[in-house]
Short mmCIF file of the C-alpha atoms (twelve columns), coordinates in Angstrom:
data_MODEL
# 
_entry.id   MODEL 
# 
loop_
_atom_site.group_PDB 
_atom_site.id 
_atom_site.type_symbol 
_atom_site.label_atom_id 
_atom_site.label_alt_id 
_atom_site.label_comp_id 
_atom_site.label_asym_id 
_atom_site.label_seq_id 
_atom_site.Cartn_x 
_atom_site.Cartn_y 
_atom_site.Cartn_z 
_atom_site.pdbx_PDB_model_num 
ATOM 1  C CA . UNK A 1  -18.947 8.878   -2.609  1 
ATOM 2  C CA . UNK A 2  -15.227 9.895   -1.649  1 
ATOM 3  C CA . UNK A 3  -14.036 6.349   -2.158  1 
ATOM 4  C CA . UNK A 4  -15.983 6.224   -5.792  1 
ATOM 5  C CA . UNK A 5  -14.316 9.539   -6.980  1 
ATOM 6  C CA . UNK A 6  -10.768 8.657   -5.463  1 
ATOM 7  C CA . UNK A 7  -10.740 4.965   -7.656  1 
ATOM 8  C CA . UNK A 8  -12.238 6.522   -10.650 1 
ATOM 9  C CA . UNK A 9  -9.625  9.435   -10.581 1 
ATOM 10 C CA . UNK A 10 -6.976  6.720   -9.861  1 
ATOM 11 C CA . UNK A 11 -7.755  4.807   -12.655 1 
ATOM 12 C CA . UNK A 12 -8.214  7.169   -15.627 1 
ATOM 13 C CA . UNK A 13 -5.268  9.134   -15.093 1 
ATOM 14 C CA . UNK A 14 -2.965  6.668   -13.449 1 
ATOM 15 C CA . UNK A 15 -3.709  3.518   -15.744 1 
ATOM 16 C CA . UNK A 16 -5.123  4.762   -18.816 1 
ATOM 17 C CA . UNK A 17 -3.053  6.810   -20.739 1 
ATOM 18 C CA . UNK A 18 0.491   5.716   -19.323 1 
ATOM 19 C CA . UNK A 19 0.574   1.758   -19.523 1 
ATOM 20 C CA . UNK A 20 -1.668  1.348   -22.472 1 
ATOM 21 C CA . UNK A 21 -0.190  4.496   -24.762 1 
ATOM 22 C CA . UNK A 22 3.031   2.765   -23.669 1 
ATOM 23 C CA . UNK A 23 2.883   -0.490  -24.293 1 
ATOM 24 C CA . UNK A 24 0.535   0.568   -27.860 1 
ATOM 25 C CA . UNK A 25 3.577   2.727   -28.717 1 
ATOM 26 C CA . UNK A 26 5.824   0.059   -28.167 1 
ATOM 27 C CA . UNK A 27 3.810   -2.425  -30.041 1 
ATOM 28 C CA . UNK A 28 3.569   -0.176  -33.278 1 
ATOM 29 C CA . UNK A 29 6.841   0.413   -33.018 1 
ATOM 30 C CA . UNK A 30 8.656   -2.406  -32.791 1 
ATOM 31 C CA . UNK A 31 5.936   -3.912  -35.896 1 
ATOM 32 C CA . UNK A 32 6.665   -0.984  -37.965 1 
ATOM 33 C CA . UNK A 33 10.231  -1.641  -37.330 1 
ATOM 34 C CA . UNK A 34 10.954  -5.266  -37.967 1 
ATOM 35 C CA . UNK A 35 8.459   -5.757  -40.835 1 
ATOM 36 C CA . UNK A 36 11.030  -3.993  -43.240 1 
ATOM 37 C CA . UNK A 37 14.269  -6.124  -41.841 1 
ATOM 38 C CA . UNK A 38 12.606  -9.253  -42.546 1 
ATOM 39 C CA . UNK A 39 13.219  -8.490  -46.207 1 
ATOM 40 C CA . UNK A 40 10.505  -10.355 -47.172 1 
ATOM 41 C CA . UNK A 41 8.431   -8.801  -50.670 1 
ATOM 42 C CA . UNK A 42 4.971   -7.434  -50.985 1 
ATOM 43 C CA . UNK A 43 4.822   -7.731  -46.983 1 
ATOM 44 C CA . UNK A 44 2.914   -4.838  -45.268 1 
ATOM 45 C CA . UNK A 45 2.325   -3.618  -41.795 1 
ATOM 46 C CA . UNK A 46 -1.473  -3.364  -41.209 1 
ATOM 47 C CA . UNK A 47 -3.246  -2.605  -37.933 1 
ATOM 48 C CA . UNK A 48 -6.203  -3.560  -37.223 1 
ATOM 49 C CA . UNK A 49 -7.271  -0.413  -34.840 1 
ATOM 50 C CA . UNK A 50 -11.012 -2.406  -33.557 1 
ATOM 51 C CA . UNK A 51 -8.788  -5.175  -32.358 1 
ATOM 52 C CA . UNK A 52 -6.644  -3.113  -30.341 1 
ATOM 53 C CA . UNK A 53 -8.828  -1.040  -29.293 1 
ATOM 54 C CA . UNK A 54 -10.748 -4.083  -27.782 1 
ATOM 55 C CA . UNK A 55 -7.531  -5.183  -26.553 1 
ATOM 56 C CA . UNK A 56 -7.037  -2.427  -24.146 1 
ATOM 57 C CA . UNK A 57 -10.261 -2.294  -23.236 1 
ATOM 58 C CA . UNK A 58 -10.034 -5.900  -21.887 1 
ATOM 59 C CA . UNK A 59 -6.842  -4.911  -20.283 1 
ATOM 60 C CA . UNK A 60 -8.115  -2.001  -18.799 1 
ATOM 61 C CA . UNK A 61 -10.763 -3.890  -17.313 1 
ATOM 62 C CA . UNK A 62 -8.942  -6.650  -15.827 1 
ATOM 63 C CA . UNK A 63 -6.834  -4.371  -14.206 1 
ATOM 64 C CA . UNK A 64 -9.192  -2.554  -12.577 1 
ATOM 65 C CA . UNK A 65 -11.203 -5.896  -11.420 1 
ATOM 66 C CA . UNK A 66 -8.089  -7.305  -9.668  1 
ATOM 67 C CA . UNK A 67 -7.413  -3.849  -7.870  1 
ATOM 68 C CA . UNK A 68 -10.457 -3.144  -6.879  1 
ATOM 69 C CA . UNK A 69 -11.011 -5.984  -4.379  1 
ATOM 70 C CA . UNK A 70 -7.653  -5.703  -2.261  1 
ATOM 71 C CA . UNK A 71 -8.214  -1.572  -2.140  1 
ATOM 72 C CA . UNK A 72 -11.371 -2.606  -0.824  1 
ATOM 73 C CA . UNK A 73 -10.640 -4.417  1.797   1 
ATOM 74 C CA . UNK A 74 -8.364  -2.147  2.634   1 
ATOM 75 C CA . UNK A 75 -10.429 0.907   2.586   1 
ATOM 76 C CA . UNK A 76 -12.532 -0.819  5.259   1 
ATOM 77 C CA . UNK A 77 -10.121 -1.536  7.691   1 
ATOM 78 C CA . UNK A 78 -9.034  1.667   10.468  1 
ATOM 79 C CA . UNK A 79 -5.708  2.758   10.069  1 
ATOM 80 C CA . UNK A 80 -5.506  2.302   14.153  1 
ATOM 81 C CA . UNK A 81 -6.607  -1.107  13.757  1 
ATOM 82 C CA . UNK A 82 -3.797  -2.129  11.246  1 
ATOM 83 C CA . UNK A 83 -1.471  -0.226  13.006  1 
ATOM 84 C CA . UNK A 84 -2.297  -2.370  15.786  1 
ATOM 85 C CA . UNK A 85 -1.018  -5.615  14.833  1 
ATOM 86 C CA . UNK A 86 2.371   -4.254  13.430  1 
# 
């Protein structure tokens, strides 16, 4: 029960909004920004908010699928019985 709170705590404040508001803000900006040097006419910046959306739910996912495993393991394992082999 402990271990189910801790990850799901871990994961909606510590992944959600920092790497995916930053790398979305960084995305938006840097499209909003070189759109208008390119010069080109009649060329407009449009985001398609499903696709990201589905984006960083993907990414959201596989991060928590290829943490989940290792903090397993590790979460079973005594602290004296790692300590041991040090």
């Amino acid at each position: 029960m402990l271990r189910r709170l801790l990850v799901t705590w871990d994961n909606v404040i510590g992944y959600l909004p920092q790497s995916c508001a930053l790398g979305t803000g960084l995305g938006f900006a840097l499209a909003f920004q070189l759109i208008p040097e390119w010069g080109i006419e009649g060329m407009t910046t449009v985001v398609p908010v499903g696709q990201v959306v589905f984006i960083i739910g993907v990414a959201y996912i596989a991060s928590l699928i290829t943490t989940f495993l290792p903090a397993y393991q590790a979460a079973r394992i005594y602290p004296a019985e790692a300590l041991r082999y040090e």
